[in-house]
Each structure stands twice: as C-alpha cells, then as structure tokens.
Backbone as a chain_set.jsonl record, in Angstrom:
{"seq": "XXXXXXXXXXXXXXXXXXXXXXXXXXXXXXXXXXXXXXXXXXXXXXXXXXXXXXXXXXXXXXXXXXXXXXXXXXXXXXXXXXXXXXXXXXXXXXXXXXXXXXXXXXXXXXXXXXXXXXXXXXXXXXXXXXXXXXXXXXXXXXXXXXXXXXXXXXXXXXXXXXXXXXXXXXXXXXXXXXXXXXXXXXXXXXXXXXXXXXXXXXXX", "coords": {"N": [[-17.35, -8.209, 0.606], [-13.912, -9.805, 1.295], [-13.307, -12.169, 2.862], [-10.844, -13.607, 4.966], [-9.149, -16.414, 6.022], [-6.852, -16.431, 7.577], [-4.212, -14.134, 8.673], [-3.726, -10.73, 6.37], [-1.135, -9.631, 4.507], [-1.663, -7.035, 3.548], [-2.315, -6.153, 5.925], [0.239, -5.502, 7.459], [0.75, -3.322, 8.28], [-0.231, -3.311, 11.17], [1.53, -3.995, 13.131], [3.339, -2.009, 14.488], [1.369, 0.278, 14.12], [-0.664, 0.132, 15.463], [-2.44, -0.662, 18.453], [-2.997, -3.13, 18.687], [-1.879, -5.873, 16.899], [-2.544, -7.747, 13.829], [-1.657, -10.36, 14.242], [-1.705, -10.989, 16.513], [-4.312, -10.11, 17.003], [-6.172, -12.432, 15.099], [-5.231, -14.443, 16.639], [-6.613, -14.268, 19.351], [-9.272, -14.069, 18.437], [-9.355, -16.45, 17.364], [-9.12, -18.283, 20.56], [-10.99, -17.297, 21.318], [-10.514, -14.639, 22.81], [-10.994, -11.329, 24.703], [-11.253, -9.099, 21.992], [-11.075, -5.471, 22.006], [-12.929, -3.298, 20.597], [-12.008, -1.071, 19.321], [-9.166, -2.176, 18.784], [-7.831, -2.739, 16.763], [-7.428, 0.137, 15.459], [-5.826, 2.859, 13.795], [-3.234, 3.99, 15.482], [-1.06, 5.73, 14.879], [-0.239, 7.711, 12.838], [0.574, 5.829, 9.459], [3.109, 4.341, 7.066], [3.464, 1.575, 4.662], [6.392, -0.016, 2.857], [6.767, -2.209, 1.026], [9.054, -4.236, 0.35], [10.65, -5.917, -2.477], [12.238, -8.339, -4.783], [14.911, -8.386, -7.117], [15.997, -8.289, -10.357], [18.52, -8.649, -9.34], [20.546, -10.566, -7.299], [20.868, -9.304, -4.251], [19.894, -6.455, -4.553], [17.225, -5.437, -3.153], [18.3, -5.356, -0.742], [18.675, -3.186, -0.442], [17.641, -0.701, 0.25], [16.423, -1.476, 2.508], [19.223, -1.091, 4.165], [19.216, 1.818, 4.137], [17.069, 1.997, 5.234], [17.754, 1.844, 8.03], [19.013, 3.945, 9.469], [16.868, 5.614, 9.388], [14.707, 7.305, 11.51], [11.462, 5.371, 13.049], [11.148, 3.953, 11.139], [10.627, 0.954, 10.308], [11.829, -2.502, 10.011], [11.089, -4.988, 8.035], [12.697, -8.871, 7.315], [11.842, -11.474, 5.26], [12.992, -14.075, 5.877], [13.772, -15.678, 3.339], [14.722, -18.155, 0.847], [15.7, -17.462, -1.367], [16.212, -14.558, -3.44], [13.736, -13.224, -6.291], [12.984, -11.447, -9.275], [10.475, -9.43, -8.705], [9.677, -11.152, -6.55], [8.704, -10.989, -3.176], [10.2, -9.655, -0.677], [10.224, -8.787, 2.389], [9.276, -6.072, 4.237], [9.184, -2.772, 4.66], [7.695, -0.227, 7.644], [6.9, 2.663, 7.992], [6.333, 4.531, 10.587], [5.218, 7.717, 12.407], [4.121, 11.147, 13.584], [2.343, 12.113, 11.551], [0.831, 12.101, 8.884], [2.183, 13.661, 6.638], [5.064, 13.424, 7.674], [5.793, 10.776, 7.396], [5.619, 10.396, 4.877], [7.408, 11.645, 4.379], [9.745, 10.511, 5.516], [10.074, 8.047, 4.035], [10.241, 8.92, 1.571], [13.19, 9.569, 1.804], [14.034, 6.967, 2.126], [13.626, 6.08, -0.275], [15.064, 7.789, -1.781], [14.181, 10.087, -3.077], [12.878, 13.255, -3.749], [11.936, 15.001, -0.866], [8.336, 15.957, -0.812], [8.662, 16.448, -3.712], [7.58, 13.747, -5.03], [7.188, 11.94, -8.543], [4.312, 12.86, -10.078], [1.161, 11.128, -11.879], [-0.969, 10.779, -14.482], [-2.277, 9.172, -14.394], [-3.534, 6.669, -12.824], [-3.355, 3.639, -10.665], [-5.153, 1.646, -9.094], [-5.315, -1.102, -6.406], [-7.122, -3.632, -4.018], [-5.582, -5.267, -2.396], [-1.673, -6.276, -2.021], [-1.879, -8.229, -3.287], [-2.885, -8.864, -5.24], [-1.654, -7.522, -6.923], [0.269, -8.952, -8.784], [-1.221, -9.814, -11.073], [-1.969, -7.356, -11.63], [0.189, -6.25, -12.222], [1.024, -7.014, -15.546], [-1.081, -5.482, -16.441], [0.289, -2.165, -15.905], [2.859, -2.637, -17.082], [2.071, -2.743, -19.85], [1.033, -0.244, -20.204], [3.582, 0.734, -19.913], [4.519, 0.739, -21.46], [3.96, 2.022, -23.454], [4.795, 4.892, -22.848], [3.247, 5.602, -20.409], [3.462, 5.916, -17.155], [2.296, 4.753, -14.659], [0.957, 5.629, -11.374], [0.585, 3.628, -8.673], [-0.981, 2.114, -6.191], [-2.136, 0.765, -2.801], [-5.217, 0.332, -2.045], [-7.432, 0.084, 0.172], [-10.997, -0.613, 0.093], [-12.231, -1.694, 2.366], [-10.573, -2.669, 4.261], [-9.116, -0.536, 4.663], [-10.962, 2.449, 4.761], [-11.213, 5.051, 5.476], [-8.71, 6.182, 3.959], [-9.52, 4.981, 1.155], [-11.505, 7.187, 0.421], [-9.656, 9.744, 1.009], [-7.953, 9.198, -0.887], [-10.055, 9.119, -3.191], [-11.043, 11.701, -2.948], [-8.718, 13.619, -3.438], [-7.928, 13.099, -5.87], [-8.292, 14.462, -8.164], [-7.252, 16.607, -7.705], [-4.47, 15.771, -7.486], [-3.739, 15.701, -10.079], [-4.856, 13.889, -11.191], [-6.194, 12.04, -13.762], [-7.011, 9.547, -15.265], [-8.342, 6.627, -13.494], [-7.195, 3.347, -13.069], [-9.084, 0.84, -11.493], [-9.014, -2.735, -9.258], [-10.16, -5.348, -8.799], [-11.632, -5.082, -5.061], [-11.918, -2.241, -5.168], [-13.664, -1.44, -7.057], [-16.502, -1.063, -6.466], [-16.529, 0.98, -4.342], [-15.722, 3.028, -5.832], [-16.95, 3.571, -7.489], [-19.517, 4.395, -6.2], [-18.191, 6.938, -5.338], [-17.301, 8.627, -7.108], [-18.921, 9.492, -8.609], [-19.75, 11.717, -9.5], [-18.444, 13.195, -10.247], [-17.172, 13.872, -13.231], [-14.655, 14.672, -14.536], [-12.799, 12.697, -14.336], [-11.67, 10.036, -16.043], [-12.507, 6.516, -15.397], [-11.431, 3.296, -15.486], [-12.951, 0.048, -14.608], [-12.231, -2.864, -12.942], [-10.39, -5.458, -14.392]], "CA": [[-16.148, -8.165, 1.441], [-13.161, -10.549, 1.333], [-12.938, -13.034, 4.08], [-9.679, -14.945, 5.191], [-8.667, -17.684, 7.557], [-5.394, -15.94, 8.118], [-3.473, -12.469, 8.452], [-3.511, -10.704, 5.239], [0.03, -8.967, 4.059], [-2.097, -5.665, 3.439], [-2.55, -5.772, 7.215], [1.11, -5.214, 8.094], [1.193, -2.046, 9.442], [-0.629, -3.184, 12.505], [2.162, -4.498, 13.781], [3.513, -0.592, 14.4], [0.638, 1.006, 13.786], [-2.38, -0.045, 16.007], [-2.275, -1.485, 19.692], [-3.065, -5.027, 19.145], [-1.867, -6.5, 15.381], [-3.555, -8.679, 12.997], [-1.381, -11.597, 14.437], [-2.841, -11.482, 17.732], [-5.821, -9.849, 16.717], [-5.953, -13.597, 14.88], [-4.965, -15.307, 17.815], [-7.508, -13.994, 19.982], [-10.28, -14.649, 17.896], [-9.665, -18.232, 17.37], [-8.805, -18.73, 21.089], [-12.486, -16.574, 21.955], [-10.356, -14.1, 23.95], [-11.632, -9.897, 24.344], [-11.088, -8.052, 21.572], [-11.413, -4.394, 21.872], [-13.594, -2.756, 19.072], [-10.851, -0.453, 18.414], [-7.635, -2.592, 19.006], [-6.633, -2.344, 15.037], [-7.703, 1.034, 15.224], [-5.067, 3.555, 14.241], [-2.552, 4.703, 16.653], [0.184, 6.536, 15.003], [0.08, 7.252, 10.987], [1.754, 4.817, 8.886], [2.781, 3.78, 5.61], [4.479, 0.324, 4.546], [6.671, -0.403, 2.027], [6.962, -3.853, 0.353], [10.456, -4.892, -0.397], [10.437, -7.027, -3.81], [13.529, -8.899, -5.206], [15.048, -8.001, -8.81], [17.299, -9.154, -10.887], [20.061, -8.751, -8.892], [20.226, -11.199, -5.72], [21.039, -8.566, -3.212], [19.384, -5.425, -4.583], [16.522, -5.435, -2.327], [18.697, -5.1, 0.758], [19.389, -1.825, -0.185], [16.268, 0.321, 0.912], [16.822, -1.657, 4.233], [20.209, -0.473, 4.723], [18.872, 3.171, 3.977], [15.9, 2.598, 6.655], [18.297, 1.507, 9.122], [19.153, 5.212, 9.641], [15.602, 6.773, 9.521], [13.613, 6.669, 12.781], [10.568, 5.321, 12.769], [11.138, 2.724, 10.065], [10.732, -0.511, 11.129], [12.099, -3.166, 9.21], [10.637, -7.023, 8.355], [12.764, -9.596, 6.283], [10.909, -12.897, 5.61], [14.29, -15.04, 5.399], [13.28, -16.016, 2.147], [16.188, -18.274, 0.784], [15.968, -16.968, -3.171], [15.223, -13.605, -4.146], [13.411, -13.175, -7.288], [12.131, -10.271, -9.624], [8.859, -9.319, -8.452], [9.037, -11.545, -5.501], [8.245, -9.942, -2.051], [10.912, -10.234, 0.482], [10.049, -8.474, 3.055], [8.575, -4.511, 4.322], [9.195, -1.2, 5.75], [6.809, -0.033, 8.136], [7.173, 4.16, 8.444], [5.787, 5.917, 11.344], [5.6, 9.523, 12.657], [3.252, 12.352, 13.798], [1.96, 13.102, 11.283], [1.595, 11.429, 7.343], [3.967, 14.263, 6.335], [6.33, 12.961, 8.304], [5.763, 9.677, 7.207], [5.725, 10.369, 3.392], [9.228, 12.474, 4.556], [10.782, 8.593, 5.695], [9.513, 7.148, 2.623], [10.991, 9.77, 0.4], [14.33, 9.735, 2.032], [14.05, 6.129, 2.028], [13.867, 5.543, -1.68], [15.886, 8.74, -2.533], [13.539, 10.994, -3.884], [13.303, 14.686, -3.199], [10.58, 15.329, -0.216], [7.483, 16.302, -1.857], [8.748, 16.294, -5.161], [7.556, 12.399, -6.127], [6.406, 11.774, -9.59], [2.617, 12.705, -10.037], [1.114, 10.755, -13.206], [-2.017, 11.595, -14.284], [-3.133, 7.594, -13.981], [-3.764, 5.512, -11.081], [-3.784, 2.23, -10.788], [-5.39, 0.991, -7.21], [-5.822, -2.224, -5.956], [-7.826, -3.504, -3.259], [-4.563, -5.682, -2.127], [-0.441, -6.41, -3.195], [-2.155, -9.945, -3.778], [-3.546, -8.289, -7.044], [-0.102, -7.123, -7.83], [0.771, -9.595, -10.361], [-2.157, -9.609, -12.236], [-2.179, -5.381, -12.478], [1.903, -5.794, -12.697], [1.105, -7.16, -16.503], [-1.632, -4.164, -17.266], [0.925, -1.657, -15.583], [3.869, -2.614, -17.961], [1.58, -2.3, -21.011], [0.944, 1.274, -20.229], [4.441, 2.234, -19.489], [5.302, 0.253, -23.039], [3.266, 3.521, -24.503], [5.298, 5.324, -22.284], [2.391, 5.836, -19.664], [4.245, 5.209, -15.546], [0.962, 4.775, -13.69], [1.026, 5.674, -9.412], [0.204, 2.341, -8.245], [-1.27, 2.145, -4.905], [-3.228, -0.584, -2.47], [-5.97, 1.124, -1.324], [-8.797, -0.919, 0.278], [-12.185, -0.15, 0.914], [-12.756, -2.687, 3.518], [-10.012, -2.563, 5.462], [-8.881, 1.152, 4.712], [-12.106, 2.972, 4.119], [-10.498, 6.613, 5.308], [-7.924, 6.264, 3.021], [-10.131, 5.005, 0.192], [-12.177, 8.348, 0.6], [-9.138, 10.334, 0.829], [-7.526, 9.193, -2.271], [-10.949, 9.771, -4.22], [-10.811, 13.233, -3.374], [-7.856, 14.098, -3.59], [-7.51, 12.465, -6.798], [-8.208, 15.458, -9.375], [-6.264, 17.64, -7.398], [-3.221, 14.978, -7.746], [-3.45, 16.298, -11.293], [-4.853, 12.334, -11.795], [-7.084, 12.115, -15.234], [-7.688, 8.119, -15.17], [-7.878, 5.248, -12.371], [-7.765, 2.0, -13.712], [-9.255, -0.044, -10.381], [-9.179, -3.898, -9.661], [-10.723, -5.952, -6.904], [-12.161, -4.432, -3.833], [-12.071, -0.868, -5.442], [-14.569, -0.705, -7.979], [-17.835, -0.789, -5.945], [-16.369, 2.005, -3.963], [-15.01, 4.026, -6.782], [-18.543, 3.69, -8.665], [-20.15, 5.328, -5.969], [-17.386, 8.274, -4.887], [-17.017, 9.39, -8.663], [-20.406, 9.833, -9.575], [-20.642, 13.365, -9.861], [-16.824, 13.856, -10.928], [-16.89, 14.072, -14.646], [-13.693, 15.228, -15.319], [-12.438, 11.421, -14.122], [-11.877, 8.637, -16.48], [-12.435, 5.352, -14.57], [-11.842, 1.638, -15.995], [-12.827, -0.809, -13.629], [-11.593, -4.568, -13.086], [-8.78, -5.177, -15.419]], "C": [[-15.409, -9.494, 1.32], [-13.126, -11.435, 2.515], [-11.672, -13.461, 4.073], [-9.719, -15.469, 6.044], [-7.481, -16.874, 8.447], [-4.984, -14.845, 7.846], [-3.217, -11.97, 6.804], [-2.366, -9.744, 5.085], [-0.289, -7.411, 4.056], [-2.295, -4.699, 5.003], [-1.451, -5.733, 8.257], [1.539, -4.107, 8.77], [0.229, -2.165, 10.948], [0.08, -3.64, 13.437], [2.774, -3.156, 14.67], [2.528, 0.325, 15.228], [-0.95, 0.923, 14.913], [-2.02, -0.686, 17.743], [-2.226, -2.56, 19.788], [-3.028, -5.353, 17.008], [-2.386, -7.498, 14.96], [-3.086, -9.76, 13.362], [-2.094, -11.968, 15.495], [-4.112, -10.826, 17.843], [-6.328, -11.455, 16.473], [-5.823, -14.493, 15.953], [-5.935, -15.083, 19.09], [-8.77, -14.607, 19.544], [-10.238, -15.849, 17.842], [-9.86, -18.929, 18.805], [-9.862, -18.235, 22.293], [-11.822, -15.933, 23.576], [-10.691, -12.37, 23.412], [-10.696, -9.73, 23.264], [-11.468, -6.981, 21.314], [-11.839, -4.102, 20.512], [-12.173, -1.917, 18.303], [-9.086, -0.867, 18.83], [-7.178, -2.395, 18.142], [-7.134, -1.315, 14.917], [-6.854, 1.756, 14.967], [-4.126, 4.125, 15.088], [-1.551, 5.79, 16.262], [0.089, 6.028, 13.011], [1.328, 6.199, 10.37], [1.876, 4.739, 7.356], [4.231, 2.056, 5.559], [5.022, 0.057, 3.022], [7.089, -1.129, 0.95], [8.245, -3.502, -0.416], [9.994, -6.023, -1.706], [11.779, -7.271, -4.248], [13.575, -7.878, -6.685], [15.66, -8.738, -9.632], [18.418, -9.793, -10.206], [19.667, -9.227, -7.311], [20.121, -10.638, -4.334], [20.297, -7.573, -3.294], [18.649, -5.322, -3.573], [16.779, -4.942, -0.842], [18.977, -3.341, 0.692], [18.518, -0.666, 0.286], [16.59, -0.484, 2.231], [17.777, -1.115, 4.731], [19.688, 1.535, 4.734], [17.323, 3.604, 5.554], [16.585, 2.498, 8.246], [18.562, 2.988, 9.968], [18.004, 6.3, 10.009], [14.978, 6.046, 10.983], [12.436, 6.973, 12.742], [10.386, 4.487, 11.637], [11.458, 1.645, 10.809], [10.757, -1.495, 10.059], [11.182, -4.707, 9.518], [11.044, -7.907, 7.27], [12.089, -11.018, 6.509], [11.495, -14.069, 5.373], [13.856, -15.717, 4.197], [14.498, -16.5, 1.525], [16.282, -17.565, -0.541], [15.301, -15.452, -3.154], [14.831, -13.743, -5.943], [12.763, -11.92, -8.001], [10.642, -10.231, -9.363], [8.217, -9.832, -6.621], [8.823, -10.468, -3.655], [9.344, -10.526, -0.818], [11.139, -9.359, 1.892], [9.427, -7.08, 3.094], [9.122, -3.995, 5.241], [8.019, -1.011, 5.821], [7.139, 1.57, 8.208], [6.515, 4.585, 9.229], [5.92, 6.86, 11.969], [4.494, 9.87, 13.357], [2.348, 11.856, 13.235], [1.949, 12.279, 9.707], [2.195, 12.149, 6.765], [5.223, 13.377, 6.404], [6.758, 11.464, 7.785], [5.843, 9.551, 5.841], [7.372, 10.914, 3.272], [10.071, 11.236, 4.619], [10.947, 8.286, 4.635], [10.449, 7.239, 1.484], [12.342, 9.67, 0.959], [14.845, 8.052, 1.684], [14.664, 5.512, 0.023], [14.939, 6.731, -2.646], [15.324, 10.16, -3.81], [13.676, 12.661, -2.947], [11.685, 14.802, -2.706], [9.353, 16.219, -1.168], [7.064, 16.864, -3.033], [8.24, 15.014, -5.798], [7.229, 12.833, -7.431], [4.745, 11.733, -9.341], [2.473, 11.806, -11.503], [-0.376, 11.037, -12.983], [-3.109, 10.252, -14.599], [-2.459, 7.604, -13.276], [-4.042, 4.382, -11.237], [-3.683, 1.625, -9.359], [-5.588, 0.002, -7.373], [-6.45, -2.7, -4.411], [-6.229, -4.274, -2.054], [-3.597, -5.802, -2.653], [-0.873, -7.801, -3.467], [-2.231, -9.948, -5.02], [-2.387, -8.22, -7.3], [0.191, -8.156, -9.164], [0.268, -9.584, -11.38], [-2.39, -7.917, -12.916], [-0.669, -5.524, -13.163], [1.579, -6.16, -14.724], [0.469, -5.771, -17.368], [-0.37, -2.753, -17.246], [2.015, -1.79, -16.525], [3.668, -2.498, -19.34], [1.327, -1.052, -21.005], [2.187, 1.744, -19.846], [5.494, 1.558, -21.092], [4.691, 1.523, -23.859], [3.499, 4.223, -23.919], [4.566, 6.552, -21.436], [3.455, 5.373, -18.186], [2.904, 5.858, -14.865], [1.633, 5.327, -12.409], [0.28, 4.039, -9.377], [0.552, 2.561, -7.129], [-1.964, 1.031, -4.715], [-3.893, 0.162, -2.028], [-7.139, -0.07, -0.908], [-10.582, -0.498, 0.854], [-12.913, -0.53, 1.921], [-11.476, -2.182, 4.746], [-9.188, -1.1, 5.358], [-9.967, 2.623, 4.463], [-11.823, 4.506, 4.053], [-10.169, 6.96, 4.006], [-8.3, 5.843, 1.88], [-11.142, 6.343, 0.141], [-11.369, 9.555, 0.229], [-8.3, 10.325, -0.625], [-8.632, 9.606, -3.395], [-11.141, 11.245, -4.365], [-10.358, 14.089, -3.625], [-7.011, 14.101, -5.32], [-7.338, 14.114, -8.089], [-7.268, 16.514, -8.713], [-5.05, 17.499, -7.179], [-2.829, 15.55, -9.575], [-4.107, 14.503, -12.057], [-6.138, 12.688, -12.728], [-8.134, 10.697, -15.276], [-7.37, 7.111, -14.283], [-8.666, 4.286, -13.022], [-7.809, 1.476, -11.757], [-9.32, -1.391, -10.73], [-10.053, -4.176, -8.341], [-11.44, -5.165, -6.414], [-12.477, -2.977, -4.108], [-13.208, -0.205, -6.427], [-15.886, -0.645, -7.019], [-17.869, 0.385, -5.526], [-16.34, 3.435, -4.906], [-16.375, 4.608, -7.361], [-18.59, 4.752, -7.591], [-19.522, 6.75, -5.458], [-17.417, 9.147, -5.794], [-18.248, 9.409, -9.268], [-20.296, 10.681, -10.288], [-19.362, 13.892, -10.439], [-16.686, 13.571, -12.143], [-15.469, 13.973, -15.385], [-12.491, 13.791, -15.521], [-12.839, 10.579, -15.208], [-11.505, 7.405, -15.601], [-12.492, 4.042, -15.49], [-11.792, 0.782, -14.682], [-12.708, -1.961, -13.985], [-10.079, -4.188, -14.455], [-8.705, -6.577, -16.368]], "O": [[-16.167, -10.46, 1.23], [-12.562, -10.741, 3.361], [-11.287, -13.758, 2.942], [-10.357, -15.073, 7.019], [-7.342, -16.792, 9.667], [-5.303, -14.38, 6.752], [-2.593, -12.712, 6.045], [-2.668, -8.719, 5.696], [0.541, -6.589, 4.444], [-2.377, -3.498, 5.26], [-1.661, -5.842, 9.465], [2.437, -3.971, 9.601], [0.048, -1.194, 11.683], [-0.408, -3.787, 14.557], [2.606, -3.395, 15.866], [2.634, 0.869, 16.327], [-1.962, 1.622, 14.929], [-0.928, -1.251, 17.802], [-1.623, -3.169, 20.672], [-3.886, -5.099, 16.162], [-2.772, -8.306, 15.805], [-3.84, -10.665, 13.004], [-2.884, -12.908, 15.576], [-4.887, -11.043, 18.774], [-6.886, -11.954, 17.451], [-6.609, -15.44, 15.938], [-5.879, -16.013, 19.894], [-9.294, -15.533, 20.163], [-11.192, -16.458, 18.325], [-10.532, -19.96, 18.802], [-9.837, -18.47, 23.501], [-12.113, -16.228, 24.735], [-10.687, -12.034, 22.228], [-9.523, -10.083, 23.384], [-12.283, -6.965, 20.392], [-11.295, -4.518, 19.489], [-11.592, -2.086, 17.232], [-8.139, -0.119, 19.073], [-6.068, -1.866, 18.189], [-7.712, -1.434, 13.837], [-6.331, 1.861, 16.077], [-4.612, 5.189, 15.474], [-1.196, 6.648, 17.071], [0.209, 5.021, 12.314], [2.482, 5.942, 10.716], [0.976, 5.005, 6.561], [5.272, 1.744, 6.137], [4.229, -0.069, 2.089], [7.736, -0.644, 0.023], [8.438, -2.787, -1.399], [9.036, -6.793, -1.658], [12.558, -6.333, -4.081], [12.78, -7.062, -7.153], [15.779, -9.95, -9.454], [19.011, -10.864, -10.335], [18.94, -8.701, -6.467], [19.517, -11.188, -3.413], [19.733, -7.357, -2.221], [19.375, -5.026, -2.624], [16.017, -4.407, -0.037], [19.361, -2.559, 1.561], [19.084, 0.336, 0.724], [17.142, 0.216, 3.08], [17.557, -0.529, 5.791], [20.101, 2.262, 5.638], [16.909, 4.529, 6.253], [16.108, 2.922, 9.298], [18.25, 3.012, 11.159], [18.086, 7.365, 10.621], [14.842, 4.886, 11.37], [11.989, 8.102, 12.542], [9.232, 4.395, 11.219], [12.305, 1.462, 11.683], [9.871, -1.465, 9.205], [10.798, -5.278, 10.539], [10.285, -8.018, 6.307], [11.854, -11.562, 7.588], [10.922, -15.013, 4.829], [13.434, -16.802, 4.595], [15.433, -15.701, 1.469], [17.352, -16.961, -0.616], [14.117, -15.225, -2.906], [15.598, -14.305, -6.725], [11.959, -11.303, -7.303], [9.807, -11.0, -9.84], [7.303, -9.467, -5.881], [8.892, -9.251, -3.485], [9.256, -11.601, -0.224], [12.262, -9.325, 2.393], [8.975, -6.73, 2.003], [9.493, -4.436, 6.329], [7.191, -1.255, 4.944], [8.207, 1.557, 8.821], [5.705, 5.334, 8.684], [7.109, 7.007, 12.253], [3.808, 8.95, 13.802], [1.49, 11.209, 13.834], [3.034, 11.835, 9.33], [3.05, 11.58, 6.085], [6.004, 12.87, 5.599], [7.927, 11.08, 7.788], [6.194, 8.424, 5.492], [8.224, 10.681, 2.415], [10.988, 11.012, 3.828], [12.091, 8.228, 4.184], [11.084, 6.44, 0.795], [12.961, 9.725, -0.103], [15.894, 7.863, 1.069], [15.589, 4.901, -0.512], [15.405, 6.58, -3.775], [15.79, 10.776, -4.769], [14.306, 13.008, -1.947], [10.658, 14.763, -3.383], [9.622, 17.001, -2.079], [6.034, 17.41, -3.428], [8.351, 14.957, -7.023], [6.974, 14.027, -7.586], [4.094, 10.921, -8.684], [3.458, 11.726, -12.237], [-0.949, 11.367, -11.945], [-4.298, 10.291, -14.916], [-1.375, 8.097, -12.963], [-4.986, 4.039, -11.948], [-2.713, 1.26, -8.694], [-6.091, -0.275, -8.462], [-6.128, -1.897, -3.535], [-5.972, -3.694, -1.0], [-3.713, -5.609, -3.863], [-0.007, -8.536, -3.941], [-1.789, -10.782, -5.81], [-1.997, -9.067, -8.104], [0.271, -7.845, -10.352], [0.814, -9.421, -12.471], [-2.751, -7.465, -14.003], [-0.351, -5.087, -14.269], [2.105, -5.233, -15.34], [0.951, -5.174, -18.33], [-0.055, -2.275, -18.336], [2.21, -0.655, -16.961], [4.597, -2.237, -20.104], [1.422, -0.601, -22.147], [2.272, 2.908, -19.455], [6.612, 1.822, -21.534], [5.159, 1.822, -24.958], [2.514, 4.96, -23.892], [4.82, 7.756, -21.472], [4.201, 4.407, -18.347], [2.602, 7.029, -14.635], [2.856, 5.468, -12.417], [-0.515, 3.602, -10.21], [1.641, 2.973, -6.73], [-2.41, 0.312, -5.609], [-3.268, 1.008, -1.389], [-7.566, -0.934, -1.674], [-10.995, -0.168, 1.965], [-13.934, 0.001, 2.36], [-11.589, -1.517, 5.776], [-8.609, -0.779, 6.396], [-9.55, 3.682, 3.997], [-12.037, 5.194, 3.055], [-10.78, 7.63, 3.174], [-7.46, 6.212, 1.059], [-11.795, 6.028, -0.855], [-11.827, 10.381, -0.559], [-8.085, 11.329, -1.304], [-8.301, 10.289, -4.364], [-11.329, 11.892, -5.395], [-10.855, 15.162, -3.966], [-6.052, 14.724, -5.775], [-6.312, 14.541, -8.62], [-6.56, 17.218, -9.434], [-4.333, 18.425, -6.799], [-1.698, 15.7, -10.036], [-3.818, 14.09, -13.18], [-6.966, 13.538, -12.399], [-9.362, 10.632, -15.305], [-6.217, 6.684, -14.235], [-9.839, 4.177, -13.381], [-6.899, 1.673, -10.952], [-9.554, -1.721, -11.892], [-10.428, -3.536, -7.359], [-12.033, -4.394, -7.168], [-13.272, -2.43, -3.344], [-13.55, 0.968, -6.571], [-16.187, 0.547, -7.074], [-18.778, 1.128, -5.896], [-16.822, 4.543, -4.672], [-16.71, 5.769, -7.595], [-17.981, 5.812, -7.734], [-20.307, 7.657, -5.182], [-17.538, 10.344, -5.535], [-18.425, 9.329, -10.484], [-20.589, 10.689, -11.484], [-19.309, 14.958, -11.052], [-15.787, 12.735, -12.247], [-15.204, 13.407, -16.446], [-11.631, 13.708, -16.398], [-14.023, 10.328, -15.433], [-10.373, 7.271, -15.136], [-13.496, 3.78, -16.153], [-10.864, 0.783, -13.873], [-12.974, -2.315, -15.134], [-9.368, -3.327, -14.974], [-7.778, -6.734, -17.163]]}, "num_chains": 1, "name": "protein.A"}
C-alpha cells in the first residue's frame, strides 16, 4: 500500500462524494480528532474528471463552461497561472443517483452520445493520475499503431469496489488486453486467474 503525508488528487471526489473529505479527513488526523470509520465512505455515486491544459491557453475552460449547466457537476480550478499540454488544471466532480446518471453528466459533458462512448478492446489502468505521465508515453505508442486504449485510474487501495467491478466487467466491455501500472498489478494477478481469454501486461 502507498502511504502519503498529504491528500492525494485521486481522492477528490470526497469532497462531493463522502461526508467528511480527505482535507479534513487530514486535518483531523494530525490534530487526533474522531474520525468516523465510515466518514470517506461513499455517499452519493461519483465520478471526477481531471481538466488538463493543451495547446491552446484557454481550451481547458471549455468542459467547465459545459458543466456549468449540468447539475450535479461541481467544478474545481486550481488558479494555475500557465496552462500547459498535459498539465492538470483543475476537475469536475459528477454526482447523481445512480452511476448512470453520473456517466449521463460526463457524457453530456464532453459531448458524446449517452451510452454510446468508444469501447477499445485495451485498457490501460493505473493505480493513480500521478502515473499519468509515465503511461501517457506507453499510451501514445499504441495509438501510433493506431491502437486508442480506455485509460482509467482505478485503485485497489483506495477503490477496491471499483477495482472488482472493472475486472469483471472487463470481457464483457468487449476488452481483450489491460496493460496495468502501479497499484494494479497485485490485484489484477489475483482477479484474472481463471480468465483466459484476457491478455494482461503488467508494470509498464
């Protein structure tokens, strides 16, 4: 398991998403005040969507202006004075009911047609977007052989559901191969034992 000193980025939907968030979850602990077993427990499905700069200095703002409209999106910029390609300037938070409902935001959000996304028949998980840079290089070599992975964070520590649910769901995504990094291969080993039909590369 990963340790930190401090809030990790992967743990932004508890701001939303849970009764008591990883900031003052954090702030409690250092300051040896209760925390409930299940304060970051779930409260209300979520998904988050990391803003990243591009080329273009403004792009980025433009999925914000589009969440401004959806309810249940909760915006977070990180006044960041430069954007940059790749860099991270802030997140959408989506919640709902229901993760329907919450994949429904998402999709309206980025302009896709409700549960039409792109399936691919690779995966490329990571345990955090910390990894991101280091998969972002494997990821652009497979779409140079005109491979476009799903790239997800999935964690097995601090999402263990949702690492469960993606393994099983996986062949019936139409998915063939998950390249994992980080935090995902221990898990992966033992979920995909018995699933054959899965090609797995782990680490990267």
């Amino acid at each position: 398991m990963k340790l930190r000193r401090d809030p990790h980025n992967s743990g932004h939907y508890t701001i939303e998403a849970c009764s008591i968030s990883q900031y003052e979850a954090h702030l409690r602990a250092i300051l040896d005040l209760p925390l409930p077993p299940t304060s970051t427990t779930l409260s209300t499905p979520a998904i988050v969507l990391n803003i990243l700069g591009t080329n273009s200095s403004d792009s980025y703002l433009s999925a914000c202006k589009k969440a401004l409209h959806l309810p249940g999106a909760h915006i977070h910029l990180y006044g960041k004075s430069e954007s940059r390609k790749g860099r991270k300037m802030g997140h959408i938070t989506f919640t709902a009911r229901t993760m329907t409902e919450c994949e429904s935001l998402l999709d309206q959000c980025l302009d896709t047609k409700q549960g039409g996304r792109r399936t691919s028949e690779v995966a490329v998980i990571m345990g955090s977007d910390s990894d991101l840079p280091v998969m972002a290089a494997g990821c652009q070599i497979l779409e140079d052989f005109g491979v476009v992975p799903d790239v997800t964070v999935v964690s097995a520590h601090r999402t263990p559901e949702r690492m469960v649910e993606f393994a099983k769901s996986a062949i019936l995504r139409g998915v063939k191969v998950i390249i994992a990094g980080a935090g995902g291969i221990p898990p992966l080993q033992r979920l995909f034992t018995d699933l054959k039909e899965l090609r797995i590369y782990l680490g990267w």
